[in-house]
Every structure is written in structure tokens, then in C-alpha cells.
C-alpha positions as CSV (number, residue, x, y, z in Angstrom):
1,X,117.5,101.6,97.5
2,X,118.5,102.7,93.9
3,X,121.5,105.0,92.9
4,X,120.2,107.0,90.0
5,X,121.9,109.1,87.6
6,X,120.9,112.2,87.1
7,X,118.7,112.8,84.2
8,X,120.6,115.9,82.7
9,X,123.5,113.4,82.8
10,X,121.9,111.0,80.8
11,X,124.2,110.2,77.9
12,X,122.1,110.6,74.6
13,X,120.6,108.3,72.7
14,X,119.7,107.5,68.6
15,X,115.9,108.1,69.4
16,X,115.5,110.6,71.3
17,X,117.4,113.8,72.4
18,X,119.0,113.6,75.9
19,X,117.0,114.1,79.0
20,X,118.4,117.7,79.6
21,X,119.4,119.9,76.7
22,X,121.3,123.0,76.5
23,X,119.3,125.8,76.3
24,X,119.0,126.6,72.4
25,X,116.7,129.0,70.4
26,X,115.3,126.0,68.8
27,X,112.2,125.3,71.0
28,X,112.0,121.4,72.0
29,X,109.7,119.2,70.2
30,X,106.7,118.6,72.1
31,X,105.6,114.5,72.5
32,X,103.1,113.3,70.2
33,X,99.5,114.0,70.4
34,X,97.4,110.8,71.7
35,X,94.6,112.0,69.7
36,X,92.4,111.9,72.3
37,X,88.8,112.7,72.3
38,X,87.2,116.3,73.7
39,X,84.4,115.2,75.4
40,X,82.8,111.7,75.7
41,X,79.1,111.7,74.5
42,X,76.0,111.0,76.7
43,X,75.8,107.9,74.8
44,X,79.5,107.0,75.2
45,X,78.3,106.7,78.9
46,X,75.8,104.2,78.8
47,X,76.6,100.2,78.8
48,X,75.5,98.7,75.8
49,X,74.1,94.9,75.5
50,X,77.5,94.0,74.7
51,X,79.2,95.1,77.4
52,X,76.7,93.9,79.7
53,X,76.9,90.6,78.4
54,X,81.1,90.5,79.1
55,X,80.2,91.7,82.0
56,X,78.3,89.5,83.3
57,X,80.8,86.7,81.7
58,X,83.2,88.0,83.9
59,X,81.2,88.3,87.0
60,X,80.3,84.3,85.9
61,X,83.5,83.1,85.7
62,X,84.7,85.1,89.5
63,X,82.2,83.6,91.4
64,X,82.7,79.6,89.6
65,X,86.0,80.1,91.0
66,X,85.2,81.6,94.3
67,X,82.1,78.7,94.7
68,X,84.9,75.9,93.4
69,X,87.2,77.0,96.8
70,X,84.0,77.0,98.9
71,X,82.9,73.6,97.5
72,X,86.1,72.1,98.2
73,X,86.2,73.7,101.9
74,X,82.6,72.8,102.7
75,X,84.0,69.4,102.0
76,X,86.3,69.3,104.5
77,X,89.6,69.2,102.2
78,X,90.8,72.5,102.9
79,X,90.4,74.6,106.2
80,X,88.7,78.6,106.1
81,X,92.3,80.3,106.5
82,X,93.9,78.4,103.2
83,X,91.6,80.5,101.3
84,X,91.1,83.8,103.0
85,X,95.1,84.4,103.5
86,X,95.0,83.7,99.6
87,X,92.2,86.1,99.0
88,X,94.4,88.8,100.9
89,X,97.8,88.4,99.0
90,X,95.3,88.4,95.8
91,X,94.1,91.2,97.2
92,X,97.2,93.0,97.6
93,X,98.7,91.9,95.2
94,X,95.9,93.3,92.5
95,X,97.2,96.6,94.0
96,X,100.4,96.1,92.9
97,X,99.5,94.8,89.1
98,X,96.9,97.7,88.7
99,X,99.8,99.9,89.3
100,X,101.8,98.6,86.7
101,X,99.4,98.5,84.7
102,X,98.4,101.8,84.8
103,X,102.1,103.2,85.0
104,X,102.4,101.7,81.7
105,X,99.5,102.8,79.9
106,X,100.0,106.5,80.9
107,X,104.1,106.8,80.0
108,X,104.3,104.2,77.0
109,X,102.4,103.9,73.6
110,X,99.5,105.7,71.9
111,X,96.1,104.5,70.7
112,X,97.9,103.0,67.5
113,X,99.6,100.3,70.0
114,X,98.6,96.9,69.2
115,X,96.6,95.4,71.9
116,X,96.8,98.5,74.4
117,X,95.8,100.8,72.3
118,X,92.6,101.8,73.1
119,X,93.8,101.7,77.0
120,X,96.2,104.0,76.7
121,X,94.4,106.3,74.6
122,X,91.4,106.3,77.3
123,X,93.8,106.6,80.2
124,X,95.0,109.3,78.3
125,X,91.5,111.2,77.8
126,X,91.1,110.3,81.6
127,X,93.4,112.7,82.3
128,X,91.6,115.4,80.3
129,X,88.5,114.8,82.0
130,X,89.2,112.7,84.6
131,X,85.2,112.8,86.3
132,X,84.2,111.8,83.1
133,X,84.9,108.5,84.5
134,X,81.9,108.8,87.3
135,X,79.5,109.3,84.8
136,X,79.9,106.0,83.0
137,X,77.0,103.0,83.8
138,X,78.7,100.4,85.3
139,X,79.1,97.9,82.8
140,X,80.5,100.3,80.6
141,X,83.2,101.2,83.0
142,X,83.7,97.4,84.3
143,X,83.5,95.4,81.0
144,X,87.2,95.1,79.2
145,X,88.3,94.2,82.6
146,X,85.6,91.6,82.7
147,X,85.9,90.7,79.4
148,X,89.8,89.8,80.2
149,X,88.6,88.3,83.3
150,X,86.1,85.4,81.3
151,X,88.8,84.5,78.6
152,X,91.5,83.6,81.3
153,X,89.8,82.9,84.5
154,X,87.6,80.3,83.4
155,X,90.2,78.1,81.8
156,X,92.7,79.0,84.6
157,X,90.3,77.7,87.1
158,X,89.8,74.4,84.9
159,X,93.2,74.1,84.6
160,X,93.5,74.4,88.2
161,X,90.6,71.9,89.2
162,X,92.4,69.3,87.2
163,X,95.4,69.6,88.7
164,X,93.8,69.1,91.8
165,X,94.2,72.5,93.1
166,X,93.4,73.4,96.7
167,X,90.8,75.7,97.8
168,X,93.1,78.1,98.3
169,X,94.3,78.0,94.9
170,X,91.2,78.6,93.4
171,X,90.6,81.6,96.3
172,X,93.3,83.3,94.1
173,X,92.3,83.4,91.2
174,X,88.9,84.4,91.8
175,X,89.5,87.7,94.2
176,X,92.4,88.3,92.2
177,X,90.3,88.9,89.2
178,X,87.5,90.2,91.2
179,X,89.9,93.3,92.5
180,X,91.5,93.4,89.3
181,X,87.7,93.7,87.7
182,X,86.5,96.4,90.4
183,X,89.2,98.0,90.3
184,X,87.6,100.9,87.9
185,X,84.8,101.1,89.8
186,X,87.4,101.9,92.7
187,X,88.5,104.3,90.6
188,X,85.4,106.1,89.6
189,X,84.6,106.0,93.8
190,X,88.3,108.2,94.0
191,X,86.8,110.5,91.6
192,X,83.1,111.3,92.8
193,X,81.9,113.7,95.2
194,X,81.9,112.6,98.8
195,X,78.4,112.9,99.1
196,X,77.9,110.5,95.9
197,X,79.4,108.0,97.3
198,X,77.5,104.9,98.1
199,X,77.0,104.0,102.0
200,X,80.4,102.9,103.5
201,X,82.6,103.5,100.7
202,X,83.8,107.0,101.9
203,X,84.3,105.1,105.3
204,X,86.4,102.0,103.7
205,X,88.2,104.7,101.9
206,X,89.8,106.2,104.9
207,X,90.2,102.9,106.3
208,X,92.8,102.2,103.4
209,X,90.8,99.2,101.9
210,X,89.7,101.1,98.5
211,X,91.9,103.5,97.4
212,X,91.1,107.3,98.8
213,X,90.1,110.0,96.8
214,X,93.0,112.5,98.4
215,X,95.5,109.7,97.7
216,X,94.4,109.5,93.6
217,X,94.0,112.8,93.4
218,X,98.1,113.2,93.5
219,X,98.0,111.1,90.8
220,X,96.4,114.2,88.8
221,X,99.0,116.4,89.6
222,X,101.6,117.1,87.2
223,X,103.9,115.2,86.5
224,X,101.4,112.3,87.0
225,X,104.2,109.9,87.6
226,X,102.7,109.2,91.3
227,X,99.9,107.0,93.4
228,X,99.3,104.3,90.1
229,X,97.7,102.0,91.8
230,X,93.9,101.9,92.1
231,X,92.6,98.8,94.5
232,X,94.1,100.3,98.1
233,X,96.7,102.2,96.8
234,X,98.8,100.4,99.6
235,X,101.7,99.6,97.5
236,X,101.8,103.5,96.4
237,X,104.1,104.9,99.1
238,X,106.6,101.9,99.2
239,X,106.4,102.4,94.7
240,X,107.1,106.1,95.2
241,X,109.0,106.2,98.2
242,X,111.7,104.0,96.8
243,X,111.3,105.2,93.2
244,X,110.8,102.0,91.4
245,X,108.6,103.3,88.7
246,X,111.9,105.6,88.1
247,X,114.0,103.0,88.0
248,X,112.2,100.9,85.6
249,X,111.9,103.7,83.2
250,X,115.6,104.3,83.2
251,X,115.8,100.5,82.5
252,X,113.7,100.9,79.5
253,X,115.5,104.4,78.7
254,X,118.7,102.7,78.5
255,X,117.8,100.1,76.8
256,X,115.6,101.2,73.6
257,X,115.9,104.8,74.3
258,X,112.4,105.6,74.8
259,X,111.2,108.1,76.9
260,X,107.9,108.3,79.2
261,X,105.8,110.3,79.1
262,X,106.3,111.9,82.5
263,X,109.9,113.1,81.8
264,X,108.7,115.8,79.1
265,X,106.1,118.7,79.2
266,X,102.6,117.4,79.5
267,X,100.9,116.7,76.1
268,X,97.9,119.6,75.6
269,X,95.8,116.4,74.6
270,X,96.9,115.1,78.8
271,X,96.3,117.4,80.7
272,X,93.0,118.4,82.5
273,X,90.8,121.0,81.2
274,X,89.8,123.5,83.9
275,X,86.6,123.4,84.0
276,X,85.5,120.8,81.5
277,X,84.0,118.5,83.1
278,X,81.5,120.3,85.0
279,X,80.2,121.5,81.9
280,X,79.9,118.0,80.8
281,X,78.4,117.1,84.4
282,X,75.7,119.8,83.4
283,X,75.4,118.1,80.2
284,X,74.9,115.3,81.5
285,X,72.6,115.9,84.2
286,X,75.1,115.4,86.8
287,X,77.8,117.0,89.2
288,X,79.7,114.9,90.1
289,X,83.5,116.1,89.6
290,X,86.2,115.9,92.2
């Protein structure tokens, strides 16, 4: 689908050195430290008032615009399969923007990026101790997701009810954001023990409908540039297959000169600690590491 040049081709640029260097006695620099924490504390782990409270905000504002499309359905404007082929696409489609989301985070930034900052730096510790993640309470996993999820949904869905929106419309937006939401938790399901997991996820997992555990676990495989998204992971093998996450890096090598992450040597702070997180798990109380 793409024609790509071949990195050690690559022309350099002012900002960087070029992709493949002639072997010097000069060592290469090594990328920049994310500064990313050793271990997370017990108390790191647990979800505080306020992140309950977001979470909950969020949860609020999903099911107002889930109970807007059933209002409107139970009122006989809109048939059942308006809204349920909506909920799909939003379904897949969450897929695809967790992806690029994450793709992002990992190859672009550090934790002194305005906005994204503190993702990146936590995707970034994820990958040092990447079961830390099924230790976490829930709302403490689920609420800047949330959070994002009441500031925009709830106006969105107002915005949409006064334009007269259909039910299917409002379907959307609300299991868009709710997969967008859960998404972590899927996450934290990819990373825990099989016999951890909650009744029927292990089976909806194999099924394809949350992303699988042997399917995210490539993703923790050097060069980590692989399986990014985190709902079904549907849209992994079509994203990897044909490359596109190497493509748009080229785009965005080519034009600032920036390079991700994933074309260099691993960052000490990235990669996983052998080890580690079982002796957090025993910390913790727990053992749950993948």
C-alpha cells in the first residue's frame, strides 16, 4: 500500500542525525530519559475522592446520552437498528482512535509536553512495569478518561439534542465514549493473569471483542511499535499489516525532523524490568503479572 524509503536512506536532517549512521567510534547519543518513576506506591494505586468523583461524572454523562437515544426510540422516532449499527461503528471506531492515541503517546513527547504530559510519561512507566497497571482500583485507572469524557460528552450531547439529533446520533456519542472510557480497564484485563480475570472476559477475549492478552502482549516486545490499540485490537493487523503507523512517522520525520521513539534503542527508563513487578505484586499483596 505505501512505498517506503529505506531508513538508512533517509536524507538527514537539522534535528536529528540520519536514521542510519556510519559506524564511528563516537557512540550514538541515547534518546532522552522520560524520567519515569521506579515503582508506583501502594497508595499510588488506590482511587482517591477525586477521581471517583470524575469518574462517576463520566459514567453520568455516558449513560444521559445512551438514555437520550433510548428516550427518543421508545418514542417511536427512531427504529432499534439506527442506534445499535451506530454503537458498533463507535465501537470500532474507539479501536481505531485508542490506537492513535497510544501510538502517539509512546513515540512523541515527554512528561514536560503541554497537555499530554503526564500520559506520556505514564505510558512510558507502563512499559517499565507494565502489571503495575492491574493493580490500580478502578477509578484510579478509569478517571482522566472519564474526566475527558464529562467535559465534552455532556455538551456534545446537548449540542446534539438541539439540533434535533436522531437516536442514533446520540447512540454515538455515548458508546464511543464509553469504549474510549473502558478502554484501560481493557487494558488492565490484557495484562492480568488468566485466572484473575473476571467471569467471561477471558472468553470475550478470544472472541476478539476486548482486546486479548497474547495480542497486547506483542505490543511489549521491542520495538513496541506494534498492536496500539486497546478496545478489540481489530484494527491492529490491518495498522500493522499495511504499515500506516510507519508511514505517518515518516510524514512527521520529513516534515519537522523528529524521530519516534521506536526507531532508536529503547530508553533504560522504557523498557521492562525483569522481574519488577512481581516484587511489587508481593508488595502489594498481589500476583498478578502477565
Amino acid at each position: 500500500m505505501y512505498t517506503l524509503t529505506p531508513r538508512c536512506h533517509l536524507p538527514p536532517l537539522r534535528r536529528s542525525p540520519p536514521p542510519c549512521q556510519v559506524a564511528s567510534t563516537t557512540p550514538p547519543p541515547s534518546p532522552p530519559s522520560l524520567s519515569v518513576p521506579s515503582r508506583a506506591d501502594p497508595d499510588e494505586l488506590r482511587s482517591t475522592w477525586p477521581q471517583r468523583a470524575w469518574t462517576l461524572a463520566g459514567s453520568a454523562a455516558i449513560l444521559s446520552s445512551l438514555s437520550t437515544s433510548a428516550s427518543l426510540m421508545a418514542a417511536g422516532s427512531d427504529s432499534p437498528a439506527g442506534p445499535l449499527a451506530a454503537a458498533l461503528a463507535a465501537y470500532s471506531l474507539a479501536d481505531l482512535a485508542t490506537g492513535v492515541y497510544h501510538w502517539f503517546v509512546d513515540n512523541y513527547g515527554d512528561a514536560s509536553t503541554p497537555v499530554f504530559g503526564p500520559q506520556i510519561a505514564a505510558f512510558q512507566g507502563h512499559h517499565r512495569y507494565p502489571s503495575t497497571i492491574t493493580r490500580r482500583e478502578p477509578c484510579n485507572n478509569l478517571h482522566a478518561l472519564a474526566r475527558a469524557a464529562a467535559l465534552a460528552l455532556a455538551p456534545a450531547d446537548a449540542a446534539l439534542s438541539a439540533a434535533g439529533a436522531p437516536a442514533a446520533a446520540h447512540a454515538f456519542a455515548g458508546a464511543f465514549a464509553a469504549c474510549v472510557v473502558l478502554s484501560q480497564q481493557f487494558h488492565a484485563w490484557a495484562h492480568e493473569k488468566r485466572r484473575r480475570l473476571p467471569p467471561g472476559v477471558e472468553a470475550l477475549q478470544g472472541a476478539g471483542v476486548l482486546v486479548s492478552r497474547a495480542q497486547h502482549a506483542a505490543h511489549h516486545r521491542q520495538p513496541y511499535n506494534t498492536n496500539y490499540c486497546i478496545v478489540s485490537g481489530m484494527w491492529n493487523g490491518v495498522l500493522d499489516r499495511y504499515r500506516v503507523f510507519e508511514a505517518l512517522e515518516m510524514v512527521v520525520y520529513f516534515r519537522t525532523g523528529i524521530r519516534p521513539r521506536s526507531w532508536d534503542d529503547t530508553d533504560a527508563s522504557w523498557m521492562e524490568v525483569a522481574g519488577a513487578d512481581v516484587a511489587a505484586t508481593a508488595t502489594a499483596g498481589d500476583d498478578g503479572s502477565l
